[in-house]
C-alpha distance (Angstrom), angle and dihedral (degrees) to the residues before:
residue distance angle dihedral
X1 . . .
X2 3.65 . .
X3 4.06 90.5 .
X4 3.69 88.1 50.8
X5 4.36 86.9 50.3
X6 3.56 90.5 46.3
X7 4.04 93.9 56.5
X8 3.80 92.0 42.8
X9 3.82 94.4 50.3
X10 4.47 90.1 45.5
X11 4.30 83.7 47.3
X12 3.80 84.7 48.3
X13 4.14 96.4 49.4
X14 3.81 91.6 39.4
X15 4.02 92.2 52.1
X16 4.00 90.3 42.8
X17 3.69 94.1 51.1
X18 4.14 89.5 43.9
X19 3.80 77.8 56.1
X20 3.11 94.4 60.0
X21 3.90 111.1 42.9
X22 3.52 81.7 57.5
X23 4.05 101.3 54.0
X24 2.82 97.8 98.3
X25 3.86 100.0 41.2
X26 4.04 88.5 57.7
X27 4.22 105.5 114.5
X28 3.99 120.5 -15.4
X29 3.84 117.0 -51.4
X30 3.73 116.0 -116.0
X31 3.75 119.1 -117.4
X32 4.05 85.1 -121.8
X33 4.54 80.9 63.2
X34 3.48 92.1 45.9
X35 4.24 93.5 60.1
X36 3.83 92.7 35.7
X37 3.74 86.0 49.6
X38 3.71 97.6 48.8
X39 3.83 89.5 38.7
X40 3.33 94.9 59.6
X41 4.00 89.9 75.6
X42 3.59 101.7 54.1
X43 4.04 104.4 146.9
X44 3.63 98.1 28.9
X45 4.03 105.8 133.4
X46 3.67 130.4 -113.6
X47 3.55 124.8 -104.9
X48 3.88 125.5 175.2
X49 3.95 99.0 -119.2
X50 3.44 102.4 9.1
X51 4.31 116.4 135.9
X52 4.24 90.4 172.2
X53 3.42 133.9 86.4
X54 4.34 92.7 -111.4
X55 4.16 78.7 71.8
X56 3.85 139.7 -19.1
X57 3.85 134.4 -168.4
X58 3.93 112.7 -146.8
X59 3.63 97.3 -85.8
X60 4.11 94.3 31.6
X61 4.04 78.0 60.2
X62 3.77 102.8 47.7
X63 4.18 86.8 36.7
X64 3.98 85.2 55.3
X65 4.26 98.6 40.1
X66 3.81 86.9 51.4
X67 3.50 96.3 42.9
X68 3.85 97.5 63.4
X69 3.90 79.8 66.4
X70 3.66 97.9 53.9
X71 3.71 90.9 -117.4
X72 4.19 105.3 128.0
X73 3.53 121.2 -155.6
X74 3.94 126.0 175.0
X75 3.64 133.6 -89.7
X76 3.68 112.0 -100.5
X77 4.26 131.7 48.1
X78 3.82 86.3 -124.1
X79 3.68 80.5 56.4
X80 4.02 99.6 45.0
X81 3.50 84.8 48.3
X82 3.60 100.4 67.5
X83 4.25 88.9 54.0
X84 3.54 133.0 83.6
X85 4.15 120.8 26.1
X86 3.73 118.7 -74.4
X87 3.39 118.0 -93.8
X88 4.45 121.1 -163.8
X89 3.67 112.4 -118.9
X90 3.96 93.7 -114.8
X91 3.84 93.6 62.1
X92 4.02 98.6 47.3
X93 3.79 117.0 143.6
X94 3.29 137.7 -161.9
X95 3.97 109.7 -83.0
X96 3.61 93.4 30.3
X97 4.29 121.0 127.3
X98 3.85 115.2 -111.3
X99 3.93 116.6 -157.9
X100 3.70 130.5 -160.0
X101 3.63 132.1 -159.1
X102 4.07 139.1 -142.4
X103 3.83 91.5 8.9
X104 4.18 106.8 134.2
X105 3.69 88.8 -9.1
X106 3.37 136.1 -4.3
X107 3.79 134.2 -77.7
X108 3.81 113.4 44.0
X109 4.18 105.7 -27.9
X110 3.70 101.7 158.7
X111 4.02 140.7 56.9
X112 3.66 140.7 -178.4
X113 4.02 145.6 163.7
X114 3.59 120.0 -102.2
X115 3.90 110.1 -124.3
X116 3.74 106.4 -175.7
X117 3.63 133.1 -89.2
X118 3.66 99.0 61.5
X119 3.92 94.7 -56.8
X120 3.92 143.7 112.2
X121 3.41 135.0 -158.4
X122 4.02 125.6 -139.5
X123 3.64 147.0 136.2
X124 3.51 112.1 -81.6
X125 3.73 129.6 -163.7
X126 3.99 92.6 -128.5
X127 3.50 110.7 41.1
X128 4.00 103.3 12.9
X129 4.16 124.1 -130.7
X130 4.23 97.2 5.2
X131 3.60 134.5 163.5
X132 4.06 105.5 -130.8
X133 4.08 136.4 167.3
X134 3.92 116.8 -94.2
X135 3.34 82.1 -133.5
X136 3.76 104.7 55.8
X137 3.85 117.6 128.9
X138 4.08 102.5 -100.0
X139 4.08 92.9 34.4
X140 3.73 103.1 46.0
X141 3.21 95.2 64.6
X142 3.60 103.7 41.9
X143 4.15 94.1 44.6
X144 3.46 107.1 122.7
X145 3.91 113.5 -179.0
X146 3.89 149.6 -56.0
X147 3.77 142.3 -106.0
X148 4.08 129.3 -167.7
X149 3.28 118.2 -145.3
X150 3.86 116.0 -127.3
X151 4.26 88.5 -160.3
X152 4.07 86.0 63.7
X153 4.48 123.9 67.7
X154 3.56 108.6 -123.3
X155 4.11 95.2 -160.2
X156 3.60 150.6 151.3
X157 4.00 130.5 -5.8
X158 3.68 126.5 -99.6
X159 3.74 87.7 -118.1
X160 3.90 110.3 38.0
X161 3.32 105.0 75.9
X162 4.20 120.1 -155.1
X163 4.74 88.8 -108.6
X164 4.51 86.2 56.5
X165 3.52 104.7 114.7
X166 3.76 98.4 -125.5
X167 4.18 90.8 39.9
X168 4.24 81.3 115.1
X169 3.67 90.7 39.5
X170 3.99 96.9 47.3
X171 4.15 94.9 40.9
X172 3.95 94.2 48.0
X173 3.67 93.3 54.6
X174 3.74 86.3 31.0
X175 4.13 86.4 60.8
X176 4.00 90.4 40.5
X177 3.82 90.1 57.1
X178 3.83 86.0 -124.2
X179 3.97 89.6 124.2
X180 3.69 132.4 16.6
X181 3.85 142.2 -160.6
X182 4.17 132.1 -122.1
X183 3.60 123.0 -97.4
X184 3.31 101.6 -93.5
X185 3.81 96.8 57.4
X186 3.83 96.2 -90.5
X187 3.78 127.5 139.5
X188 3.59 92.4 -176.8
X189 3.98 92.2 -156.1
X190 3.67 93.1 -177.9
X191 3.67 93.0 55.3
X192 4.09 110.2 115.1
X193 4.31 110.3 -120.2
X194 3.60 108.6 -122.2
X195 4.59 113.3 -139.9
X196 3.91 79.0 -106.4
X197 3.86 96.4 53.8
X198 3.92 90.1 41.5
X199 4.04 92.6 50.8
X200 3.79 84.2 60.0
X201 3.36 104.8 44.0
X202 3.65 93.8 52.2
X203 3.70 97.5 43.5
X204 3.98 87.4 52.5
X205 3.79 80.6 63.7
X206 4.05 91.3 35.0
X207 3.85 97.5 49.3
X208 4.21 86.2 -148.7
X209 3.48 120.4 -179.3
X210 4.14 113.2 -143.6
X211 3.54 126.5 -131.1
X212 3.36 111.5 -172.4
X213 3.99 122.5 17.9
X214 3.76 99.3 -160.0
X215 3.96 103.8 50.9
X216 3.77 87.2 129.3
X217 3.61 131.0 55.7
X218 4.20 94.4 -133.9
X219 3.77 86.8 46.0
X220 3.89 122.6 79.0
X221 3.62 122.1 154.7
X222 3.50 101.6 -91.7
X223 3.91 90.4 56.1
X224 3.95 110.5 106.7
X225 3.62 123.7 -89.8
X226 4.36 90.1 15.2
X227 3.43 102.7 156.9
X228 3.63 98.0 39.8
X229 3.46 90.9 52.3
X230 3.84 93.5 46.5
X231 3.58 91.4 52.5
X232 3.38 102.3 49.5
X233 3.90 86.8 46.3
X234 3.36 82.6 68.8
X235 3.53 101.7 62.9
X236 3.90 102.1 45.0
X237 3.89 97.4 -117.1
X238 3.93 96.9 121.5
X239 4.07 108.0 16.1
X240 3.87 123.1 -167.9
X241 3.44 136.5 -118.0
X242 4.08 136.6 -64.6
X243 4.45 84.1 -114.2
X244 4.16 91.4 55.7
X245 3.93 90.2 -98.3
X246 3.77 136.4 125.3
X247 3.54 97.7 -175.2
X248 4.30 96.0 -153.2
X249 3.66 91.6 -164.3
X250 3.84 93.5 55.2
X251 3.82 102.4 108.8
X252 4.21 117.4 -121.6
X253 3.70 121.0 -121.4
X254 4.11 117.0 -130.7
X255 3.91 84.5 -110.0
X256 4.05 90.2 54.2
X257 3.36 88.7 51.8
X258 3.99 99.3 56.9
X259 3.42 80.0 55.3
X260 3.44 102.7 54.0
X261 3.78 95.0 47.6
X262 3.35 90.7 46.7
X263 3.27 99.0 58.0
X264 3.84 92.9 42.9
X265 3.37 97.9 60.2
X266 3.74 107.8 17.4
X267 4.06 94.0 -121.1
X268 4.24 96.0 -148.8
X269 3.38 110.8 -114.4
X270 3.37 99.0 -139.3
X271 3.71 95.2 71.5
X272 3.71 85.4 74.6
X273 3.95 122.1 101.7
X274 3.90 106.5 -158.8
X275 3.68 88.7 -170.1
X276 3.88 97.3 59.5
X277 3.99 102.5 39.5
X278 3.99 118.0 68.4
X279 2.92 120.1 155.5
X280 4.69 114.8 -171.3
X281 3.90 86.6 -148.3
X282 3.39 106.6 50.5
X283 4.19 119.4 59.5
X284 3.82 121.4 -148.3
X285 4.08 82.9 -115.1
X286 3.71 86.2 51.6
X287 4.31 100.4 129.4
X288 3.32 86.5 -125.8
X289 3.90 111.3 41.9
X290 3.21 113.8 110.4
X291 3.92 95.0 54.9
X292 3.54 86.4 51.8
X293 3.28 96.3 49.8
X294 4.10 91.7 47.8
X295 3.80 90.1 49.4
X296 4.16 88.7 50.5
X297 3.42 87.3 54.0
X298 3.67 106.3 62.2
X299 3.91 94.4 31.4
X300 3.93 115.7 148.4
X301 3.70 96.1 174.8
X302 3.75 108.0 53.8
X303 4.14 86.4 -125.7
X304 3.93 87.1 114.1
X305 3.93 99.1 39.0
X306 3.46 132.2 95.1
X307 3.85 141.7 38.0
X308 3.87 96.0 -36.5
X309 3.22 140.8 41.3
X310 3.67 107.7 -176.8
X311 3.78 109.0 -143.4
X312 3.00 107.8 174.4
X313 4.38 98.7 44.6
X314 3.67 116.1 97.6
X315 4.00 116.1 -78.8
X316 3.69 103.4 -121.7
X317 3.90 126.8 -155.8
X318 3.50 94.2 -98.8
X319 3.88 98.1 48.7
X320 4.33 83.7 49.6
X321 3.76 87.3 50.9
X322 3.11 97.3 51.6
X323 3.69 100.9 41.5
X324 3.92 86.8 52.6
X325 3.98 84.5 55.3
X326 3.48 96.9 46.3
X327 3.96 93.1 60.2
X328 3.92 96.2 26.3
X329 4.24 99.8 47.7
């Protein structure tokens, strides 16, 4: 009897602490685990070679923070860099590998793990695991690319949380690359869209192609969001001004927006019930009625329900997103 305890109870430890080198292997890390992970050894020296937490090199580090979620990777930066899918410098997210070139040698020679807010963390030969600024003065210039690995989630922002009305709205276009966050894993769903921000996000959807990149006298082509704004110029769906202007940074009004959408993608009016939408601020002679009134009508989110529309407040990221979603999915 006791033999037959003592087996049972070494089966029982051995299983439990299987269990638990593999915690935190179970399911695909998020890109949020991956930077608390490698954040968590901030300090820890340099040492050419070294894959433990007594000393890493830049790959040794990124080869170690990945391991403790089962995800392998090879040996080498030059290596790393030839994983994951390519990802442009303006849409980095936290998680993501950073790659520098003609360090020590030439070629690509150095690696980190984007954090947010325009900076990466690595091992660095002078100060060990730190936390510094893409942009600083010896790495700018030297930064070479990114990669996303497939193996890791790239989900959610740090301030939508999964009961927001639009959370559906904001991750499926989120997912589609039709919208994206801010580098420090913000959505910022309050945020009003600007006429600029809206041209882009529609044409994203729209696939345009611009003609001519100075049809308005405050847009050139170096002005943000150009082509999309040429292109959907082109189509009618948000007009300029009387003065030749389009003023992108203007903000849109929740009323503009019907509009917009409206005219983007044609919502059929015959999906709309008069008899089951009212709303007490907005009149039947209301300039903008009936696209309210079609956008109402096929709402998902419950942003465009209920007593009040608002017209005339500030369209916010979230109420865009979701009125793209509501059309689009």
């Amino acid at each position: 009897m006791f033999r037959r305890k003592y087996i049972l109870t070494i089966l029982t430890i051995s299983i439990l602490m299987l269990l638990g080198m593999n915690a935190h292997a179970s399911g695909s890390p998020t890109n949020e685990q991956v930077v608390n992970t490698a954040k968590e050894f901030v300090g820890v020296p340099y040492r050419f070679g070294g894959n433990t937490p007594s000393g890493f090199d830049c790959s040794g580090f990124i080869l170690y923070v990945f391991n403790q979620f089962d995800i392998e990777l090879p040996r080498t930066s030059a290596e790393q860099f030839e994983k994951g899918t390519y990802v442009e410098k303006s849409k980095l997210k936290p998680g993501d590998l950073v790659f520098f070139k003609n360090t020590y040698k030439p070629g690509i020679s150095h690696a980190g793990i984007y954090v947010g807010d325009n900076k990466f963390i690595s091992a660095t030969s002078s100060k060990g695991v730190q936390i510094v600024s893409l942009s600083n003065s010896y790495w700018g210039p030297r930064y070479a690319g990114a990669k996303r690995l497939s193996s890791v989630t790239y989900d959610g922002f740090i301030d939508l949380s999964a009961d927001h009305a639009a959370y559906t709205a904001i991750m499926t276009l989120y997912k589609n690359n039709i919208i994206s966050g801010f580098s420090n894993n913000e959505f910022k769903p309050q945020d009003p869209v600007t006429r600029g921000q809206a041209a882009a996000i529609l044409n994203r959807v729209l696939g345009l192609k611009a003609t001519n990149l100075n049809s308005f006298k405050d847009v050139n082509a170096n002005t943000s969001f150009a082509r999309d704004i040429a292109a959907i110029k082109s189509t009618g769906i948000i007009s300029g001004f009387p003065d030749g202007t389009f003023r992108p940074n203007a903000y849109l009004t929740r009323a503009q927006m019907a509009v917009i959408i409206d005219r983007a993608f044609e919502i059929e009016s015959n999906k709309v019930s008069k008899a089951s939408i009212g709303f007490n601020d907005v009149g039947a002679n209301y300039w903008a009625y009936n696209s309210i009134m079609k956008l109402s009508s096929i709402d998902k989110t419950s942003l465009f329900t209920g007593s009040k529309f608002r017209a005339n407040d500030r369209a916010t990221r979230a109420d865009f997103s979701a009125a793209i979603y509501n059309v689009k999915y």
